[in-house]
C-alpha positions as CSV (number, residue, x, y, z in Angstrom):
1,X,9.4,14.5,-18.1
2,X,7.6,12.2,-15.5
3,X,4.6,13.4,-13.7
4,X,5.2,12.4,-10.5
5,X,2.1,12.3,-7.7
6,X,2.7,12.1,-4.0
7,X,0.3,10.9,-1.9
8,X,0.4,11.0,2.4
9,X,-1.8,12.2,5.3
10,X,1.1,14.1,6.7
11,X,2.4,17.5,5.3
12,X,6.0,17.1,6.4
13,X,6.5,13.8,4.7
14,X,5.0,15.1,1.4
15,X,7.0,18.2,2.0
16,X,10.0,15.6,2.8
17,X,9.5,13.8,-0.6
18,X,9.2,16.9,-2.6
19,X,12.6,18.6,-1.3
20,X,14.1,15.2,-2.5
21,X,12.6,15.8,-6.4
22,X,13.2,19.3,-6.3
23,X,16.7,19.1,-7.9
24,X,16.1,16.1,-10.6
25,X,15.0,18.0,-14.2
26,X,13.3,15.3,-15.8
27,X,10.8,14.9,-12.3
28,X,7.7,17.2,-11.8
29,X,5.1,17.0,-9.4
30,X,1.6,16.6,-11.0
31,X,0.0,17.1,-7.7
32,X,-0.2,16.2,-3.8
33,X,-2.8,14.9,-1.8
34,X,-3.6,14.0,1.9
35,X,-6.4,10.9,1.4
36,X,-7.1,8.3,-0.7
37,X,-10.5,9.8,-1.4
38,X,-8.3,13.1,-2.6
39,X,-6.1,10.9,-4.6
40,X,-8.6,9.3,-6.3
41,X,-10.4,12.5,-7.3
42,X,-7.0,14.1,-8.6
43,X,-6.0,11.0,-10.5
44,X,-9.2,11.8,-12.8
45,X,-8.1,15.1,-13.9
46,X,-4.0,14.7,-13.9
47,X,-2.3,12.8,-15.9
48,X,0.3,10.9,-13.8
49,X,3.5,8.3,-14.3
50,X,4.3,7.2,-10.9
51,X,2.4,7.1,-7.5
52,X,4.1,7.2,-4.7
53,X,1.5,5.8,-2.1
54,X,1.1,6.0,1.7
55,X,0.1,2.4,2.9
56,X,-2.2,4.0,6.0
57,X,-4.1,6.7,4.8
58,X,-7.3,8.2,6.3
59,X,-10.6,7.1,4.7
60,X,-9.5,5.1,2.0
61,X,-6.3,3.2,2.8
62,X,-3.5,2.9,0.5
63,X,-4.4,-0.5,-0.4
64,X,-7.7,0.6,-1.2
65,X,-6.2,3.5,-3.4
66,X,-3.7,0.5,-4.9
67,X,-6.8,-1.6,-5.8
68,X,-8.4,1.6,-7.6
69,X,-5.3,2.4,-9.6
70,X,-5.0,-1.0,-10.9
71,X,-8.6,-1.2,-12.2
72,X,-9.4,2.5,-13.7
73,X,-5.3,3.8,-14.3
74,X,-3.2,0.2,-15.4
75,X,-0.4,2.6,-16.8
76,X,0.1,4.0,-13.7
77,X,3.3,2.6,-12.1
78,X,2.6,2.6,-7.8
79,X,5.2,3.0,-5.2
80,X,4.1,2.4,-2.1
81,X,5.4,4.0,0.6
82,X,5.4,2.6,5.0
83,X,7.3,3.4,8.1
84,X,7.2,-0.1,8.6
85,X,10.6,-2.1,7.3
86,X,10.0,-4.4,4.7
87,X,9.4,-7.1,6.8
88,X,5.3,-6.0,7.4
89,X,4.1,-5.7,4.1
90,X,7.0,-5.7,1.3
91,X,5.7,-8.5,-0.2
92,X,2.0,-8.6,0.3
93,X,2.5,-5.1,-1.5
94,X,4.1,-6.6,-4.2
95,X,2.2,-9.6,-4.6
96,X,-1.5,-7.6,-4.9
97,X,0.3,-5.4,-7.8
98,X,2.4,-2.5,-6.4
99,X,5.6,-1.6,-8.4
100,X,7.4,-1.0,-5.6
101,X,7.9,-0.8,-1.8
102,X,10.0,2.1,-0.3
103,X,10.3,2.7,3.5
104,X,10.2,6.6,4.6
105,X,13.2,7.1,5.8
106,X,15.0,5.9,2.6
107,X,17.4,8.5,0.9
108,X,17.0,10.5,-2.2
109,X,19.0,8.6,-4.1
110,X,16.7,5.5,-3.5
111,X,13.7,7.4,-3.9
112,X,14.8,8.3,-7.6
113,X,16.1,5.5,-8.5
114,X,13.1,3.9,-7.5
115,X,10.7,6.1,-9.8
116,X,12.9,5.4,-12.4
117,X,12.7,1.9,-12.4
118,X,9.2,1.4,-11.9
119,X,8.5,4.2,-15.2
120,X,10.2,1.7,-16.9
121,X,8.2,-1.0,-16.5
122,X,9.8,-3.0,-14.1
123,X,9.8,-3.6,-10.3
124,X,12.2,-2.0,-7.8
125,X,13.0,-3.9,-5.1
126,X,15.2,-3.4,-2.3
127,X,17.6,-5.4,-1.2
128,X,16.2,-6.5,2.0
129,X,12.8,-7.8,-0.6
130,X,14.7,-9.2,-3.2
131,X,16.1,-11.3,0.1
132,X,12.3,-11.9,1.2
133,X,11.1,-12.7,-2.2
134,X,13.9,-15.6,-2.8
135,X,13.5,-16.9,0.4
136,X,9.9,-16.6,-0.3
137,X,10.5,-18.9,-3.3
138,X,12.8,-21.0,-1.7
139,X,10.8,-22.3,0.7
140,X,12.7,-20.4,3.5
141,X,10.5,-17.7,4.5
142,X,8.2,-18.6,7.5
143,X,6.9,-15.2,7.0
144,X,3.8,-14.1,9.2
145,X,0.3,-15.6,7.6
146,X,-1.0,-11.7,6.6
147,X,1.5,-12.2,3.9
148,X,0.1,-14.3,2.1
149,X,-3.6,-12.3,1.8
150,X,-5.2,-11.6,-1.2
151,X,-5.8,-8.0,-1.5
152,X,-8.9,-7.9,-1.0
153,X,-8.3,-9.6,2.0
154,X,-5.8,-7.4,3.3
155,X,-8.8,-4.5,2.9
156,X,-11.1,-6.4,4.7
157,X,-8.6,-7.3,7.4
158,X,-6.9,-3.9,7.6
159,X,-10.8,-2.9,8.5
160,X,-12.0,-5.0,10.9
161,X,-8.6,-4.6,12.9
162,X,-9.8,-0.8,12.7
163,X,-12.9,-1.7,14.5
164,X,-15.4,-1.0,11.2
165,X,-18.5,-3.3,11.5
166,X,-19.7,-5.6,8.6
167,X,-21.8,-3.1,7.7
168,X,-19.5,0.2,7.7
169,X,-17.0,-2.4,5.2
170,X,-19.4,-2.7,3.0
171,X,-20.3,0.7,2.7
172,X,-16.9,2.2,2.2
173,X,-15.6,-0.8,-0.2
174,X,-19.4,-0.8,-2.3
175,X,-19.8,-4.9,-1.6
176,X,-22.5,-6.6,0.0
177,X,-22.8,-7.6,4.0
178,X,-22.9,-11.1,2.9
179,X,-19.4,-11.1,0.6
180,X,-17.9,-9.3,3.8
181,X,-19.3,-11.8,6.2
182,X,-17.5,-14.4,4.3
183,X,-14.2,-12.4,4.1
184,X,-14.4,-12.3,7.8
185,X,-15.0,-16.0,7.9
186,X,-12.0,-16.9,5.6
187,X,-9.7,-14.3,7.6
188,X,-10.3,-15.8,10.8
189,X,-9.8,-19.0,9.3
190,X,-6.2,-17.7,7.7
191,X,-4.7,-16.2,10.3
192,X,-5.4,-18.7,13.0
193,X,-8.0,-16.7,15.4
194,X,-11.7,-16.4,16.3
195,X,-13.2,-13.0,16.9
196,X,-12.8,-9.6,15.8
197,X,-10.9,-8.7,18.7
198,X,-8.2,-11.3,17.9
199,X,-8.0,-10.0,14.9
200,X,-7.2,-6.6,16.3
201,X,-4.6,-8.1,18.0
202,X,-2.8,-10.2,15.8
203,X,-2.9,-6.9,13.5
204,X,-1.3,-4.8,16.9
205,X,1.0,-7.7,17.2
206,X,2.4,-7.8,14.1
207,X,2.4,-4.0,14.1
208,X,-0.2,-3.6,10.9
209,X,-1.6,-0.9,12.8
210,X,-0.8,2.4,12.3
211,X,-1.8,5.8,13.9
C-alpha cells in the first residue's frame, strides 16, 4: 500500500486529487494539508511514500517545503503539482530534486501513473518535459533565465517578487541578512535587472506569480 500525502491551499483541488485515488486499492491517503508549515508538521508524525506538492503555497512555498523534504525525509518521492504548463517551472522543479512535475488539470490516469513511477525510484516526466529536458541538453532550449536557478535561488527570488524585505527572508528561511543580501545581488545579476521592483516584474512577466 502507498501512503499517499496531498498537499494544496485550496479544498477543491485536494478534494479533486482525492476523488481521483479513491478507486485505486493499493493508494491511501496518509493525510491532507493546506500550508507548507502544516505539511511539514504532518510529515513528522506520518509515515509517507509520495508527496504530491502545490508549487505556491501560503507561508512556506512549495519549493520551500521541496527543500525541507529533501534534507529531513530523502525517501520521500515529491510530485509537484502547478497550474502553470510545464513551460514555467518543469525543469527548475526537476533540476533542484522533485520526482516529478504534474500540471492540475491532468487526468487520473496521469496522476497514478505518475505516483507509481516516482514510488519506484524513478522520474516521471511528461511528454511536453521529456521535450524540454532534451532540448535542454541539446543546446536548443532558449528557455527563460529563472530556469536555470539554484533552489535556493528560486526561494529567495520567489520572495522578493512577493515584496518580503531582506529582513522578513531571513526570518522565514532561518539565514542571515547578509547571505540574503548576496542572493539578491546574484539574482539581479542572473536575470538581467536592477531593483526589487524589476524583479517583481520579470516574475509577473513570466507568470511566476501566483494568487
Amino acid at each position: 500500500m502507498l501512503r499517499i500525502a496531498i498537499v494544496d491551499d485550496h479544498k477543491i483541488v485536494r478534494a479533486g486529487f482525492r476523488d481521483m485515488l479513491a478507486e485505486e486499492l493499493d493508494l491511501s491517503i496518509a493525510f491532507e494539508a493546506g500550508s507548507g508549515e502544516e505539511a511539514i508538521e504532518q510529515l513528522r508524525a506520518q509515515p509517507v511514500d509520495v508527496l504530491l506538492l502545490d508549487l505556491s503555497l501560503p507561508g512556506q512555498s512549495g519549493v520551500d517545503v521541496l527543500k525541507h523534504v529533501k534534507q529531513r525525509h530523502q525517501a520521500l518521492r515529491v510530485l509537484m503539482l502547478s497550474g502553470f504548463p510545464e513551460e514555467r517551472y518543469a525543469l527548475a522543479m526537476i533540476r533542484n530534486g522533485a520526482d516529478g512535475y504534474l500540471c492540475k488539470d491532468c487526468d487520473a490516469e496521469e496522476l497514478v501513473r505518475a505516483i507509481r513511477t516516482v514510488a519506484q525510484g524513478r522520474r516521471h516526466l511528461s511528454a511536453r518535459t521529456a521535450e524540454l529536458l532534451a532540448e535542454e541538453l541539446t543546446g536548443g532550449n532558449t528557455g527563460p533565465a529563472h530556469e536555470q536557478l539554484s533552489e535556493r535561488e528560486l526561494q529567495v527570488f520567489l520572495r522578493l517578487a512577493r515584496g518580503e524585505s531582506v529582513s522578513e527572508i531571513g526570518n522565514n528561511l532561518h539565514l542571515s541578512v547578509k547571505t540574503i543580501s548576496t542572493y539578491r545581488s546574484r539574482l539581479l545579476e542572473k536575470l538581467g535587472v536592477s531593483s526589487n521592483a524589476e524583479l517583481a516584474a520579470y516574475a509577473i512577466r513570466n507568470g511566476l506569480l501566483v494568487e
